[in-house]
PDB file with one MODEL, atoms N, CA, C and O in Angstrom:
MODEL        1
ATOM      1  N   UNK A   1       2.636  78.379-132.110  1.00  0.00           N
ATOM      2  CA  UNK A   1       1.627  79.419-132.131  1.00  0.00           C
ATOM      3  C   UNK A   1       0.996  79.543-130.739  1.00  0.00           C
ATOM      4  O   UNK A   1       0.417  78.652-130.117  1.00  0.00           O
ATOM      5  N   UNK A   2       1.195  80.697-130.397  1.00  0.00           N
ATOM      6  CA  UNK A   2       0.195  80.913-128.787  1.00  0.00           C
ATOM      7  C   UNK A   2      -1.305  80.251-128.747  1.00  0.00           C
ATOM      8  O   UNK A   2      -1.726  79.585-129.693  1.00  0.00           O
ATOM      9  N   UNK A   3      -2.017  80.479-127.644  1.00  0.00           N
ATOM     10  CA  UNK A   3      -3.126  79.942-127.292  1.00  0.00           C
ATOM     11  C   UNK A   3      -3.672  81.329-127.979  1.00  0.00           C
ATOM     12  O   UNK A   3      -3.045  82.387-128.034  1.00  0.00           O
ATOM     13  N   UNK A   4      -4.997  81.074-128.491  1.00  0.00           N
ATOM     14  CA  UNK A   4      -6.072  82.206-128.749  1.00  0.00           C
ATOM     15  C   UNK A   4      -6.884  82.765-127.757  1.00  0.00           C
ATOM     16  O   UNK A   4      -7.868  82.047-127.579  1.00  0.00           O
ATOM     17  N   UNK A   5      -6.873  83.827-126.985  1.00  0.00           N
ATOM     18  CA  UNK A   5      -7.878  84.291-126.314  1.00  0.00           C
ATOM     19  C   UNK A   5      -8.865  84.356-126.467  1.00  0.00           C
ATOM     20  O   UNK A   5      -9.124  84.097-127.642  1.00  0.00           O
ATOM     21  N   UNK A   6     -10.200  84.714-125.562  1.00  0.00           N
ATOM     22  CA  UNK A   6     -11.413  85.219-125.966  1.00  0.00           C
ATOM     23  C   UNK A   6     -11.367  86.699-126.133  1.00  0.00           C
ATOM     24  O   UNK A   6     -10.291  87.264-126.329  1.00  0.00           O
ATOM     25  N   UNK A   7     -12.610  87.416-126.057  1.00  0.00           N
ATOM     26  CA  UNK A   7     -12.894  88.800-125.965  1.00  0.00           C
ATOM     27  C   UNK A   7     -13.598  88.533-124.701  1.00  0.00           C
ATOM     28  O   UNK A   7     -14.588  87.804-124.648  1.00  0.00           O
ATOM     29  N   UNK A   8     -12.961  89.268-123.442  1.00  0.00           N
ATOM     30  CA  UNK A   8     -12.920  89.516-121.967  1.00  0.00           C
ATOM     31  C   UNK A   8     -14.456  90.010-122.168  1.00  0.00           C
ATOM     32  O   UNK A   8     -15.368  89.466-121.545  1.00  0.00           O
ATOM     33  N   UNK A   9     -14.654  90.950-122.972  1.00  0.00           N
ATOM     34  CA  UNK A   9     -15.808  91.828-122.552  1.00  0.00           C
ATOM     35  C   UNK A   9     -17.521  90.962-123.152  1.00  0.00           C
ATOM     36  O   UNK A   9     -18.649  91.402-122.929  1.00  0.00           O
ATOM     37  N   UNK A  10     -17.210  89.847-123.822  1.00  0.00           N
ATOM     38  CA  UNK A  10     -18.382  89.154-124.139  1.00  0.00           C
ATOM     39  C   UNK A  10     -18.743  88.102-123.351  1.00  0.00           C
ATOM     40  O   UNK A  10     -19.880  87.678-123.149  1.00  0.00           O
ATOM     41  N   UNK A  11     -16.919  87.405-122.589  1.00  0.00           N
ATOM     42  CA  UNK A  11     -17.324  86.379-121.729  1.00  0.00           C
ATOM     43  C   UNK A  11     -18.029  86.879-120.906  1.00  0.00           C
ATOM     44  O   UNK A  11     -18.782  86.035-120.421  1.00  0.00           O
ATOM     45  N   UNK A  12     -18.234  88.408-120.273  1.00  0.00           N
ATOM     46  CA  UNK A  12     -18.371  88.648-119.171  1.00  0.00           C
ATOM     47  C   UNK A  12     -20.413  89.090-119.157  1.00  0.00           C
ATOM     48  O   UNK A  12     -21.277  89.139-118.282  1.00  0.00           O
ATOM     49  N   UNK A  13     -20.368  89.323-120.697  1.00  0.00           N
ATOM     50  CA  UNK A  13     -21.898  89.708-121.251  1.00  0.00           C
ATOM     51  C   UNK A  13     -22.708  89.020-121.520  1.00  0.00           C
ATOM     52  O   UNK A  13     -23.920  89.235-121.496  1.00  0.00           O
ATOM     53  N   UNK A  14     -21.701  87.345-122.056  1.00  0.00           N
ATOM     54  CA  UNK A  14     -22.984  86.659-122.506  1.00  0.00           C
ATOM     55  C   UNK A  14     -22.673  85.180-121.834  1.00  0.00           C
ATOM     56  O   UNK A  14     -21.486  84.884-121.702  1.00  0.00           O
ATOM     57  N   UNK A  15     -23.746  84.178-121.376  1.00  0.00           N
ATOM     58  CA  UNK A  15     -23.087  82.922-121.156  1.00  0.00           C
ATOM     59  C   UNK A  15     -23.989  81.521-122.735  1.00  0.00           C
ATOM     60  O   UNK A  15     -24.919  81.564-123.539  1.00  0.00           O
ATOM     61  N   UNK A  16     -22.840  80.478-122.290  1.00  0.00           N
ATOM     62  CA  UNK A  16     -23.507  79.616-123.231  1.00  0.00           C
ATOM     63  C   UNK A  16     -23.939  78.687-122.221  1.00  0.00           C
ATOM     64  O   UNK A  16     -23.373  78.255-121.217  1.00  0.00           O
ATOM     65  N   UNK A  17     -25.580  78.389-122.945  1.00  0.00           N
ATOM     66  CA  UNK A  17     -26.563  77.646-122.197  1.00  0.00           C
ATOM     67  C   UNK A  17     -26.041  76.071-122.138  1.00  0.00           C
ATOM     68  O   UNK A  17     -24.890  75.984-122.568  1.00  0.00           O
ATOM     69  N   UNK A  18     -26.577  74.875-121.733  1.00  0.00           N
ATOM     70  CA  UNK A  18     -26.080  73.306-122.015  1.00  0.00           C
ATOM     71  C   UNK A  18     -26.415  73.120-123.608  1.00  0.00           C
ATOM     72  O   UNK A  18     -25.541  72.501-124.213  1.00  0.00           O
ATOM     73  N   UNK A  19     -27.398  73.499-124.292  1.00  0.00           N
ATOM     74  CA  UNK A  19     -28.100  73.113-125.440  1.00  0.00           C
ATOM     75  C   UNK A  19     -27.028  73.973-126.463  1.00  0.00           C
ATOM     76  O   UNK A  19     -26.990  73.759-127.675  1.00  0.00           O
ATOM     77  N   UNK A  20     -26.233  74.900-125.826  1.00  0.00           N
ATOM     78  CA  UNK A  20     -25.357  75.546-127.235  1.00  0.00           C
ATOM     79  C   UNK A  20     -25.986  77.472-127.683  1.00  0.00           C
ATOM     80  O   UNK A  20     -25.848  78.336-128.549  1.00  0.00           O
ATOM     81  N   UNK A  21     -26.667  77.224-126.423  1.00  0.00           N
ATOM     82  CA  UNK A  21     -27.355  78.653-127.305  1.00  0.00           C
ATOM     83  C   UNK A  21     -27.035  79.731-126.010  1.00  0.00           C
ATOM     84  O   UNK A  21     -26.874  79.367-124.845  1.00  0.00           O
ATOM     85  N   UNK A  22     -26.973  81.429-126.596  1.00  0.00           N
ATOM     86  CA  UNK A  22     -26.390  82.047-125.982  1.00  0.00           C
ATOM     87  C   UNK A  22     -27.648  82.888-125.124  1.00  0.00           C
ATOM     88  O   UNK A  22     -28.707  83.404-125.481  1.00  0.00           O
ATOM     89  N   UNK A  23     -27.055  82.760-124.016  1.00  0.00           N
ATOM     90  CA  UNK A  23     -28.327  83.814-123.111  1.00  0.00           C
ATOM     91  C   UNK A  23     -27.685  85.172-122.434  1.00  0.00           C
ATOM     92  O   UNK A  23     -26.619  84.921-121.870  1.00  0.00           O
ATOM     93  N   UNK A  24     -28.086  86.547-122.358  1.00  0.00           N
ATOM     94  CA  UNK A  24     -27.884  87.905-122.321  1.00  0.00           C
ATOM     95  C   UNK A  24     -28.914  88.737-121.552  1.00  0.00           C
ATOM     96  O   UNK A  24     -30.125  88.518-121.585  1.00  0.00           O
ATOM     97  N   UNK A  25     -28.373  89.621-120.920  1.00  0.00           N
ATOM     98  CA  UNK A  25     -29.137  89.985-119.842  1.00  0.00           C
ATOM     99  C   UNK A  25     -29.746  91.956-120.813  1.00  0.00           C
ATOM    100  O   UNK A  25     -29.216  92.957-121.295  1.00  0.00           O
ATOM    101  N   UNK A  26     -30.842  91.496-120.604  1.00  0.00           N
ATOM    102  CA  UNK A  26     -31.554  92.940-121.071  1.00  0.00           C
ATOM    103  C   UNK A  26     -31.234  94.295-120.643  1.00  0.00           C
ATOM    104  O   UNK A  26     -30.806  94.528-119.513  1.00  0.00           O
ATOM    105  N   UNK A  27     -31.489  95.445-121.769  1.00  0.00           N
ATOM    106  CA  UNK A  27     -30.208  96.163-121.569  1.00  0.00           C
ATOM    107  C   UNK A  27     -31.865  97.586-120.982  1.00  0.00           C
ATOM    108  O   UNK A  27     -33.056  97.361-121.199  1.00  0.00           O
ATOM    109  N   UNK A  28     -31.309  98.837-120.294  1.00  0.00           N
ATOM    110  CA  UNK A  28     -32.346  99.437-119.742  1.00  0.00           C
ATOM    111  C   UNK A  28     -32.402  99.281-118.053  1.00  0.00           C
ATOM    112  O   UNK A  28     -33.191  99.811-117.271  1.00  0.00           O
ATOM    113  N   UNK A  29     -31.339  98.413-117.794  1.00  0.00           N
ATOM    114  CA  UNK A  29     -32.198  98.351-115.896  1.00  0.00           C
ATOM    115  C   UNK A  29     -30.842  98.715-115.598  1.00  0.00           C
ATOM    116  O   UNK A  29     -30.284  97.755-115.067  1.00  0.00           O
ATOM    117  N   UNK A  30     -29.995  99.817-115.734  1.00  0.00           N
ATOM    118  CA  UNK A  30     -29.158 100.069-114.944  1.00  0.00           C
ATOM    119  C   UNK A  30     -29.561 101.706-114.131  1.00  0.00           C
ATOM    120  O   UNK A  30     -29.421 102.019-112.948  1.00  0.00           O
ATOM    121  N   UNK A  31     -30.094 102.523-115.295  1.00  0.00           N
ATOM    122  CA  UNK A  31     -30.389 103.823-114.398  1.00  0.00           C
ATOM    123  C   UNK A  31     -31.763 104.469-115.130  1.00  0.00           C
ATOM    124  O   UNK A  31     -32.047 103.843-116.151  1.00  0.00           O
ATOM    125  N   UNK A  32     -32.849 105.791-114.777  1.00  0.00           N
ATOM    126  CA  UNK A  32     -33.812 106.310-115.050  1.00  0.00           C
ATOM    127  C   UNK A  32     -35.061 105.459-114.531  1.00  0.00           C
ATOM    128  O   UNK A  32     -36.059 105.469-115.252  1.00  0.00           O
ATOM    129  N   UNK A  33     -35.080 105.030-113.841  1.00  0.00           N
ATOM    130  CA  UNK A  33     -35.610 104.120-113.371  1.00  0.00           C
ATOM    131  C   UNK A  33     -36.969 104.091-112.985  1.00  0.00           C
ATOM    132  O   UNK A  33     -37.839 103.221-113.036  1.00  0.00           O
ATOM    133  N   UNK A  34     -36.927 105.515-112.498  1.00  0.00           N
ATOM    134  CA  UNK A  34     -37.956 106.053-112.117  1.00  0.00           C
ATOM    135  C   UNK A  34     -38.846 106.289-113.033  1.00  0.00           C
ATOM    136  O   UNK A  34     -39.891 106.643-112.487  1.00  0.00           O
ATOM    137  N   UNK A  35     -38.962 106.255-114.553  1.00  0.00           N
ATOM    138  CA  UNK A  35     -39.922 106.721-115.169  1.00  0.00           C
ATOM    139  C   UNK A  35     -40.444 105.468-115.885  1.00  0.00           C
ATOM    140  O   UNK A  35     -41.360 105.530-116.706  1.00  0.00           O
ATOM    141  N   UNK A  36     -39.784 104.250-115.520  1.00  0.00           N
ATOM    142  CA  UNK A  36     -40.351 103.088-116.273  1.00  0.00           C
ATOM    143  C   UNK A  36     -41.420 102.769-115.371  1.00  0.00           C
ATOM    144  O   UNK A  36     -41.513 103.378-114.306  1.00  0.00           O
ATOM    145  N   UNK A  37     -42.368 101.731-115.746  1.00  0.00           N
ATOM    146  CA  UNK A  37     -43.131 100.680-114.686  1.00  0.00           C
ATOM    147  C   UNK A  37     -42.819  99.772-114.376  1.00  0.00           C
ATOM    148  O   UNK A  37     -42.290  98.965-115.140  1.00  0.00           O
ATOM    149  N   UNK A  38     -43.092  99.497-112.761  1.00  0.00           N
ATOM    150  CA  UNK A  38     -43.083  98.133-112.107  1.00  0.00           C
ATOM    151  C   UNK A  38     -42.683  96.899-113.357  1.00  0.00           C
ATOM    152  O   UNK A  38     -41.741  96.108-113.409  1.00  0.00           O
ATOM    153  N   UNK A  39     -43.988  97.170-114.415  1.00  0.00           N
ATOM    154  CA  UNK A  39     -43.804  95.935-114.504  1.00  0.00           C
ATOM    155  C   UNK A  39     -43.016  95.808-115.934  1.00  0.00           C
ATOM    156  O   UNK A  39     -43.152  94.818-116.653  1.00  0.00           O
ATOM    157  N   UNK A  40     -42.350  96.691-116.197  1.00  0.00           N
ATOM    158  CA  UNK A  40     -41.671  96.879-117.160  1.00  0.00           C
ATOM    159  C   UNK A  40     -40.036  96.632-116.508  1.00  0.00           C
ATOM    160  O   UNK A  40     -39.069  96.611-117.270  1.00  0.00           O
ATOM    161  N   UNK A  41     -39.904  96.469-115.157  1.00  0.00           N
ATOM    162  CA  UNK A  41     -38.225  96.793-114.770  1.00  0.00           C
ATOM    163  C   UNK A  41     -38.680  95.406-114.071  1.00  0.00           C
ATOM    164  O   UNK A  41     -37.789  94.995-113.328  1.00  0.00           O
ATOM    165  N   UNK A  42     -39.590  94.742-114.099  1.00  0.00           N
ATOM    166  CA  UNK A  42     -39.481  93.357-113.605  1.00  0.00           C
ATOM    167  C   UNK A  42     -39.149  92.667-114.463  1.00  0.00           C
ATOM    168  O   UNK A  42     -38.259  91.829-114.317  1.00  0.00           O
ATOM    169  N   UNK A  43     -40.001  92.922-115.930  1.00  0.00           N
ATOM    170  CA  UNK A  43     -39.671  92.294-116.923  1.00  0.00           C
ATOM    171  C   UNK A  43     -37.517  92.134-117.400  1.00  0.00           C
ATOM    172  O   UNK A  43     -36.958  91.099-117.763  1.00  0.00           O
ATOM    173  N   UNK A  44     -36.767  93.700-117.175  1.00  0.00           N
ATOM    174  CA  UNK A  44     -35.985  93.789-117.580  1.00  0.00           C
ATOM    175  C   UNK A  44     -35.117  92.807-116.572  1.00  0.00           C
ATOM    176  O   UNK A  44     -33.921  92.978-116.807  1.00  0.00           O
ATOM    177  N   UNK A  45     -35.373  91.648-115.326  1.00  0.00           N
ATOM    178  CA  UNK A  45     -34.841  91.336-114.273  1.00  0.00           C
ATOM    179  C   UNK A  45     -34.412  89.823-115.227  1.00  0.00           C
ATOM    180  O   UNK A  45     -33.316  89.432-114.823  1.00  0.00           O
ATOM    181  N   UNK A  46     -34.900  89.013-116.211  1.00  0.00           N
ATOM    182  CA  UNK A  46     -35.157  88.129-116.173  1.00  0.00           C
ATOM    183  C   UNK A  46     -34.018  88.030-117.690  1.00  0.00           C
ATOM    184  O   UNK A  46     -34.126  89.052-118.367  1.00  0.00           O
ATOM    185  N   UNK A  47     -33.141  87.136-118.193  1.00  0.00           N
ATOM    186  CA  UNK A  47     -32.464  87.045-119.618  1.00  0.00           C
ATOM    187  C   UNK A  47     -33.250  86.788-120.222  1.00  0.00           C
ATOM    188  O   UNK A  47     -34.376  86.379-119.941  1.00  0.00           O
ATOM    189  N   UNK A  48     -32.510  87.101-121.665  1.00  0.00           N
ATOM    190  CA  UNK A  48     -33.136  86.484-123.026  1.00  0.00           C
ATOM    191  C   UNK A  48     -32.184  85.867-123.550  1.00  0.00           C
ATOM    192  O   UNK A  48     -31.057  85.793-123.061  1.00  0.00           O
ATOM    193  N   UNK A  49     -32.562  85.345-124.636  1.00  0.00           N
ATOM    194  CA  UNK A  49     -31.769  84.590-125.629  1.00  0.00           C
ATOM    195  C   UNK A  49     -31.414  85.138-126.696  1.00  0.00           C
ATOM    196  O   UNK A  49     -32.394  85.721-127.159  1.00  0.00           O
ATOM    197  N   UNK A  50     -30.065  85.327-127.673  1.00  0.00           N
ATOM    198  CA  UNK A  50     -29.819  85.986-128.638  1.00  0.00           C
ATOM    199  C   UNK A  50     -29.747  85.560-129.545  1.00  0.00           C
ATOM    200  O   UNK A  50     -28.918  84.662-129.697  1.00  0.00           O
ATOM    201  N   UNK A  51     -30.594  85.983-130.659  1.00  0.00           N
ATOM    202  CA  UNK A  51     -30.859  85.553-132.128  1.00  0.00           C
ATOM    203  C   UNK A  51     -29.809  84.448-133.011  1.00  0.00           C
ATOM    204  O   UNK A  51     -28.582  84.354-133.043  1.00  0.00           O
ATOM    205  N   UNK A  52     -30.593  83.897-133.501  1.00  0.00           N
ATOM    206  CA  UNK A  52     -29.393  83.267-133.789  1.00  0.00           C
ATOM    207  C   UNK A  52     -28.641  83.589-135.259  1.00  0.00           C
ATOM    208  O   UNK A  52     -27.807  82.796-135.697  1.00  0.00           O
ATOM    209  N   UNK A  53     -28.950  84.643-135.885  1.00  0.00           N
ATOM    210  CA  UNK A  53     -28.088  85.604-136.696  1.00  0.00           C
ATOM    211  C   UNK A  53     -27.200  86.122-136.207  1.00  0.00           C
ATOM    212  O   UNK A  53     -26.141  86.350-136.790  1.00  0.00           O
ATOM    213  N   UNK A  54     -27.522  86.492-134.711  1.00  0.00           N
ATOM    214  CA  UNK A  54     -26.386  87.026-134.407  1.00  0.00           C
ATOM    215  C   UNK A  54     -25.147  85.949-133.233  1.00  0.00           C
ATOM    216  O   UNK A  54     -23.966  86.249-133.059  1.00  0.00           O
ATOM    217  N   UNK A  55     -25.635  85.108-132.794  1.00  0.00           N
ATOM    218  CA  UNK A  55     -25.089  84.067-132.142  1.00  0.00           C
ATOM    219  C   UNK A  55     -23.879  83.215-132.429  1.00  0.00           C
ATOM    220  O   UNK A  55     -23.153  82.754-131.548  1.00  0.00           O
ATOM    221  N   UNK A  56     -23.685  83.011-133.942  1.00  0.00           N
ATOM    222  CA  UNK A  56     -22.456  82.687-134.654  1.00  0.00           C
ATOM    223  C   UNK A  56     -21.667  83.946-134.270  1.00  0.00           C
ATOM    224  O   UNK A  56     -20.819  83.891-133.380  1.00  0.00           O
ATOM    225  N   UNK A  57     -22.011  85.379-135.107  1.00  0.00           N
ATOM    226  CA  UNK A  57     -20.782  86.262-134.437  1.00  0.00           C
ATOM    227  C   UNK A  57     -20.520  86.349-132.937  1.00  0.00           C
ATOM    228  O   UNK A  57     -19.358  86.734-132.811  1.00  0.00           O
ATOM    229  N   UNK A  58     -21.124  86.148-131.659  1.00  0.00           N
ATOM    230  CA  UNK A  58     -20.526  86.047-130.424  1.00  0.00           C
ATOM    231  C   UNK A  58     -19.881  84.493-130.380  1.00  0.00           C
ATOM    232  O   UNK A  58     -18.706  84.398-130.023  1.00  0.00           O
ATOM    233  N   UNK A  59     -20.355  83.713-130.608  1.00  0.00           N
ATOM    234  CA  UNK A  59     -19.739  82.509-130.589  1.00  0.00           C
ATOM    235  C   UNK A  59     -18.548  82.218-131.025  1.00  0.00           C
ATOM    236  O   UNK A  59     -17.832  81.300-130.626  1.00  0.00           O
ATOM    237  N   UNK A  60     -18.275  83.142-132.009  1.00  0.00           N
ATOM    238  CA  UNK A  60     -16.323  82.909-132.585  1.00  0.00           C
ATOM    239  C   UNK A  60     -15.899  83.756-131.622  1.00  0.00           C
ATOM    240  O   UNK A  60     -14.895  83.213-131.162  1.00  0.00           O
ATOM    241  N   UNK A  61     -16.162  85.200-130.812  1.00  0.00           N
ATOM    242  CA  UNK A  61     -15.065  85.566-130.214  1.00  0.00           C
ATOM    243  C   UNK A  61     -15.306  84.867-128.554  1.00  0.00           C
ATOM    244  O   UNK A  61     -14.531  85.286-127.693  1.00  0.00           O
ATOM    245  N   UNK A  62     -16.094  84.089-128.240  1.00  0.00           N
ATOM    246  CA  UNK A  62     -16.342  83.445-126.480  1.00  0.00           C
ATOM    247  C   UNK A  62     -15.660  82.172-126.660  1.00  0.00           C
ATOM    248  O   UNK A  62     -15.091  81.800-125.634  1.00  0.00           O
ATOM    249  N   UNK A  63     -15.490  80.977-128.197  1.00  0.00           N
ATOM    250  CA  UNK A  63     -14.567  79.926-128.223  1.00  0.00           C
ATOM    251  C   UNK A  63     -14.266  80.695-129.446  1.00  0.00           C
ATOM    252  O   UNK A  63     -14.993  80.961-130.404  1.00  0.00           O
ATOM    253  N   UNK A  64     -12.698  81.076-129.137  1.00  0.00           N
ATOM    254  CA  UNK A  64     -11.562  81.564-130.634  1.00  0.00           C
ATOM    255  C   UNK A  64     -11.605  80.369-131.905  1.00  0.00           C
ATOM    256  O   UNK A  64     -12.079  80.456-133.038  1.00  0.00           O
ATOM    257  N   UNK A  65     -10.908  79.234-131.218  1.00  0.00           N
ATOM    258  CA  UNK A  65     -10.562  78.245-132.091  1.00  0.00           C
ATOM    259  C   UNK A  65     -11.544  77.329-132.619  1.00  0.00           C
ATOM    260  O   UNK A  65     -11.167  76.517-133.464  1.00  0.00           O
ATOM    261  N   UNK A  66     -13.313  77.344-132.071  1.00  0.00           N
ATOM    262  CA  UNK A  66     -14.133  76.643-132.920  1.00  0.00           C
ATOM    263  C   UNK A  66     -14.465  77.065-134.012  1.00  0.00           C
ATOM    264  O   UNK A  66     -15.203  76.395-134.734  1.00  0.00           O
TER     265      UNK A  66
ENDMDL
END
């Protein structure tokens, strides 16, 4: 049986922290930029962490075989 890949497009979206948990970069700071605030596009500079409802489903396609 071949090796299992990941999904290219999640390795590239999300990373896994040392502790096991997944961190993701906030979505909004690529364009319109102009109508947000300072301190609203500073805020969008910094990751978050993703729920962990949803963390099992990224976690099967970033390791296939766990």
């Amino acid at each position: 049986m071949p090796k299992l890949k990941s999904k290219s497009g999640i390795t590239k979206r999300f990373k896994i922290t040392g502790t096991g948990k997944i961190k993701r970069s906030k979505a909004g700071a690529s364009h319109l930029l102009t109508s947000k605030s300072q301190g609203r596009k500073r805020g969008l500079r910094h990751s978050a962490l993703v729920s962990k409802s949803d963390a099992h489903r990224i976690k099967k396609f970033i390791v296939p075989c766990s």
